[in-house]
C-alpha positions in Angstrom: -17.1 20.0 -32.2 -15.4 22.7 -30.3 -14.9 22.0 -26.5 -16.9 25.4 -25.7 -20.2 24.3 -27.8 -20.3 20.8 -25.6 -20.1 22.7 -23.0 -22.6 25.3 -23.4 -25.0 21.4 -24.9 -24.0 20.1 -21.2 -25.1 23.9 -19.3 -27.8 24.7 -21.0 -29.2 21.7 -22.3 -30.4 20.4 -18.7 -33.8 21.2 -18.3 -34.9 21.3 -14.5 -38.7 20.2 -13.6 -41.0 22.2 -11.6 -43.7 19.9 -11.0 -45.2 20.6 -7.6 -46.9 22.9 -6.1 -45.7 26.7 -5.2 -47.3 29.1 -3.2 -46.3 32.8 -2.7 -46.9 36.7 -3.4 -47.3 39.2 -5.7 -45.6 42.5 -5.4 -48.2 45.1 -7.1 -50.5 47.5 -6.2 -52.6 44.6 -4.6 -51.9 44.2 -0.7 -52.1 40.3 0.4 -52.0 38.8 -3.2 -51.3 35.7 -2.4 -51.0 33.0 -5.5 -50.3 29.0 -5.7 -49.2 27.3 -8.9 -49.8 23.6 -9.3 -47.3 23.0 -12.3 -47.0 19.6 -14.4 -43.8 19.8 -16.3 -42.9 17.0 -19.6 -40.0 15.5 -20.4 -39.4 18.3 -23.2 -39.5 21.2 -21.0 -43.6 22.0 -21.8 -45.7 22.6 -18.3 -49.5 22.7 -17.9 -51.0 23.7 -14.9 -53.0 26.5 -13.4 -52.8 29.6 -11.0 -54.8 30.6 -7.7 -55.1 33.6 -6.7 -56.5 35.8 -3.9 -56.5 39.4 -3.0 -58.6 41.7 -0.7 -58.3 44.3 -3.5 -58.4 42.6 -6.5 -61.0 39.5 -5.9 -60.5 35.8 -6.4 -59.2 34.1 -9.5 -57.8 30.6 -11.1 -56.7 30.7 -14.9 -55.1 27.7 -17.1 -51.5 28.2 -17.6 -49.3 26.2 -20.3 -45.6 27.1 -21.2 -42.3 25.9 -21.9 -38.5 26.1 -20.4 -36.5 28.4 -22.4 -33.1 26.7 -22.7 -30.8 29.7 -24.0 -32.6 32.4 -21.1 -32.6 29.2 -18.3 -36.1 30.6 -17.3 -40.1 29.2 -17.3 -42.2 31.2 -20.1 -45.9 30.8 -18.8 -49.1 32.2 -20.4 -53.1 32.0 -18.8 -55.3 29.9 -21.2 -58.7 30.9 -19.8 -59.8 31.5 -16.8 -61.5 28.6 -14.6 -62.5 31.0 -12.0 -63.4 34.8 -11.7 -64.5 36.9 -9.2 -63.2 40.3 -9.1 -63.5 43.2 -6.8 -64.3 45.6 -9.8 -65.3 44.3 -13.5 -62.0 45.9 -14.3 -60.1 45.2 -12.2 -59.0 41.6 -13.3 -57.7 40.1 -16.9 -55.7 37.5 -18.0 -51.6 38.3 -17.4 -50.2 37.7 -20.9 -46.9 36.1 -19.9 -45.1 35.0 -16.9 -41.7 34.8 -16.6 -40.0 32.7 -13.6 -36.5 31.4 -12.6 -35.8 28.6 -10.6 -33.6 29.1 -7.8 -33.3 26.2 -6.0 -36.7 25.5 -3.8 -37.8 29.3 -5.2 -39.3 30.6 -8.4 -38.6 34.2 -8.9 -39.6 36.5 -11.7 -42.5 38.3 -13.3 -45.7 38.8 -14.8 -46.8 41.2 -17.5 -50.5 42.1 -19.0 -50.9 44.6 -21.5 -54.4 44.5 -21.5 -54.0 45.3 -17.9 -50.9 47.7 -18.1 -49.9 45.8 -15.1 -46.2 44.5 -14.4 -44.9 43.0 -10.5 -42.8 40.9 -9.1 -43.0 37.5 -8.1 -42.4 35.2 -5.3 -42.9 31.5 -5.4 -42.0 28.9 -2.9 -42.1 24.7 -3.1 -44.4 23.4 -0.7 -44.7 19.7 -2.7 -42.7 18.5 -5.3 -42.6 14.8 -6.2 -39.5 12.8 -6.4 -40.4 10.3 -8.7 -43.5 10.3 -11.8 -45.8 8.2 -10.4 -48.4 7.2 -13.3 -50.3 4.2 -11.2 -54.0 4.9 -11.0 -54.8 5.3 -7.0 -57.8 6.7 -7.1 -60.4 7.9 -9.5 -58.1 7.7 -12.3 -55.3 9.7 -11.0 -52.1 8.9 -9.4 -51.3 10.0 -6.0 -48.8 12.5 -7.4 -51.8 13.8 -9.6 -54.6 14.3 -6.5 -51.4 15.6 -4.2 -50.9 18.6 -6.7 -54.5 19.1 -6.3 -54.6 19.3 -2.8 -55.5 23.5 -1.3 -53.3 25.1 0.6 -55.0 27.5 3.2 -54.0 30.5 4.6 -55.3 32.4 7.7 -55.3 35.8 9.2 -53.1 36.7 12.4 -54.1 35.1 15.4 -57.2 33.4 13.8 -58.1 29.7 13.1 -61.6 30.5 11.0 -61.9 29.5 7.2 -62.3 31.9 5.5 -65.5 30.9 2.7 -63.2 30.9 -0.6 -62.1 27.7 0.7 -65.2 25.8 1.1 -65.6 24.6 -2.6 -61.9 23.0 -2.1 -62.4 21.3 0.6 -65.8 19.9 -0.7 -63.6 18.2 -3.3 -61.5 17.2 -0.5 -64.1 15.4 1.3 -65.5 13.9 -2.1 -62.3 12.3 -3.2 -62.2 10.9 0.8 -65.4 9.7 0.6 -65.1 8.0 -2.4 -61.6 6.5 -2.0 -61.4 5.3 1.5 -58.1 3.7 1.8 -56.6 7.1 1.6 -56.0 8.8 4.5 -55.3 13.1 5.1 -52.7 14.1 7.2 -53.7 18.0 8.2 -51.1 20.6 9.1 -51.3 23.4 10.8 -48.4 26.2 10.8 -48.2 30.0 11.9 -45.7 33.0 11.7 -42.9 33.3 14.3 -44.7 36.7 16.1 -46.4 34.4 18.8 -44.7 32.3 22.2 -43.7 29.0 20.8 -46.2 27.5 22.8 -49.2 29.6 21.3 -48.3 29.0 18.1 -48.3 25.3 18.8 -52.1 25.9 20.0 -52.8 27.8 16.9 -51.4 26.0 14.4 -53.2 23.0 16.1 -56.4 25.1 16.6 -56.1 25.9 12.8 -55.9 21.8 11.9 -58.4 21.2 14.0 -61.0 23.4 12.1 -60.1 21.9 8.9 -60.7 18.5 10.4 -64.0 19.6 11.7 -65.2 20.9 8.1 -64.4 17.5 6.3 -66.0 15.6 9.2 -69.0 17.4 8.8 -69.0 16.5 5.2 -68.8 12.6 5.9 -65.4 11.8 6.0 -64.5 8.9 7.9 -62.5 10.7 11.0 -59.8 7.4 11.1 -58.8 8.8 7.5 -57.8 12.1 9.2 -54.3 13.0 11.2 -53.9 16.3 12.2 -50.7 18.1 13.4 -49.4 21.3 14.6 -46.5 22.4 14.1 -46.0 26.0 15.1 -43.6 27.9 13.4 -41.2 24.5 13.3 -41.2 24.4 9.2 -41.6 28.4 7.7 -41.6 28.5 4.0 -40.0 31.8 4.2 -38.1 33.2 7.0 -39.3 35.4 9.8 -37.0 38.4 8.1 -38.5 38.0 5.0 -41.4 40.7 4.1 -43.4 37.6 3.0 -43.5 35.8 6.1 -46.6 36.7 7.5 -48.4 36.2 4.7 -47.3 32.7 3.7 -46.2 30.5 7.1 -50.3 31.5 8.6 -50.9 28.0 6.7 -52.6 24.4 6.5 -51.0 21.5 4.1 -53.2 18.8 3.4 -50.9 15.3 2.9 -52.2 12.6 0.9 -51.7 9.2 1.3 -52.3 5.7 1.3 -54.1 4.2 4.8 -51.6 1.2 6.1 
C-alpha cells in the first residue's frame, strides 16, 4: 500500500464525537433564533439526537435528528425525523429543514441548513456547553446514566437586564423537578451567566438574580431545596466573546449541572 493511501486511512479515517450538548444561532431571516442540539454520537460515526428551537418570528420548535459523519467531506450530515414539538408564528412559516450540514472546529460546530420545502438556506453557529469525557452506561437514575439525563438538561436564555422565565421553559423544568423528585440523591447545581454590557458587579447580581428564579420555580414544584446549589457567575465563562455578533444572545444564560449528592 502506497505511503499516501495510509496516510489519507490515518487523516480521514478518525472520526471525532460530538456528543454533548450545543447551543447557538441561526443566521436567517429570523431575528433571535436561538437553537440547542443534544447530540448522541456511535462508535461508527451515526448520531441521534434532536434540535430546539426558538424565535420571536418564527415560533417554537424541537424535531428528531439522526445522521452520520462523512469521512471523505470531514463534516456532520444531519436530517429532522419528525417533529416532537411545533408551534409556529404562522402555519407556514415552519417545516422540517431537510439536511444539515456542520463542521467541527474545535469546541464550535459551524455550517448549514437547507429545506426545500421551505426554500430556506442560513448559516449556523453552534457552541459546546456539555460534552462528556468518558460513555458512562451505569443506570443512575430512572434508567438512564448521568451522561444520558445531563444531555437532557435545558438551557435558558434571558432578555437584557431581566431575570423572568420566560413560559416556553416551564414544561422543561417540570421534567426537571420530576427527575429530582423522584431520584433524590441527585443534586442541581444552577448557573447563572449574563453578557459583558453591565459593571462586573451587576452582572454578578443578575446572573445570581437569574439562578435564583430558577431555584424558586423547582422549589415550588417540590424539590427538596438541599438538592439545589446556585451560582452566579457574571460574565466570568462567555460561550462566545463579547466581539462576537452572537454574544448577547447566547452568554444571557442558566446551566443546570447534574450530579450525584455526597
Amino acid at each position: 500500500m502506497r505511503w499516501w493511501l495510509l496516510l489519507w486511512v490515518f487523516v480521514y479515517g478518525q472520526t471525532p464525537d460530538i456528543t454533548g450538548k450545543w447551543v447557538g444561532v441561526v443566521l436567517g431571516n429570523a431575528p433571535d433564533h436561538k437553537v440547542i442540539f443534544k447530540l448522541e454520537q456511535d462508535e461508527k460515526g451515526n448520531v441521534k439526537g434532536s434540535v430546539y428551537g426558538y424565535s420571536p418570528v418564527a415560533g417554537e420548535y424541537k424535531c428528531e435528528v439522526k445522521g452520520y459523519y462523512d469521512v471523505q467531506r470531514r463534516i456532520y450530515v444531519l436530517q429532522d425525523v419528525r417533529f416532537l414539538i411545533r408551534k409556529p408564528k404562522a402555519p407556514w412559516i415552519m417545516c422540517l429543514t431537510e439536511r444539515y450540514e456542520l463542521k467541527l472546529q474545535g469546541d464550535s460546530l459551524k455550517g448549514y441548513y437547507y429545506s426545500r420545502a421551505c426554500r430556506d438556506y442560513a448559516q449556523l453557529f453552534l457552541k459546546n456547553v456539555y460534552r462528556p469525557q468518558k460513555p458512562s452506561k451505569r443506570s443512575l437514575c430512572m434508567g438512564r446514566s448521568l451522561r444520558q439525563l445531563q444531555l437532557q438538561m435545558p438551557i435558558l436564555f434571558f432578555e437584557p437586564n431581566r431575570s423572568e422565565i420566560a413560559q416556553r421553559y416551564y414544561s422543561s423544568l417540570d421534567s426537571v423537578a420530576q427527575l429530582l423528585k423522584q431520584c433524590p440523591w441527585l443534586s442541581l447545581k444552577i448557573v447563572g451567566f449574563t453578557d459583558s454590557t453591565g459593571h462586573p458587579s451587576y452582572d454578578k447580581r443578575l446572573s445570581l438574580e437569574r439562578a435564583l428564579k430558577v431555584k424558586q420555580y423547582l422549589v415550588d414544584r417540590g424539590v427538596n431545596r438541599k438538592q439545589l446549589e446556585v451560582e452566579g457567575r457574571g460574565y466570568a465563562k462567555p460561550l462566545v466573546p463579547h466581539a462576537s455578533r452572537y454574544a448577547g444572545l447566547l452568554n444571557r444564560r442558566v446551566e443546570l449541572l447534574l450530579r450525584t449528592q455526597r
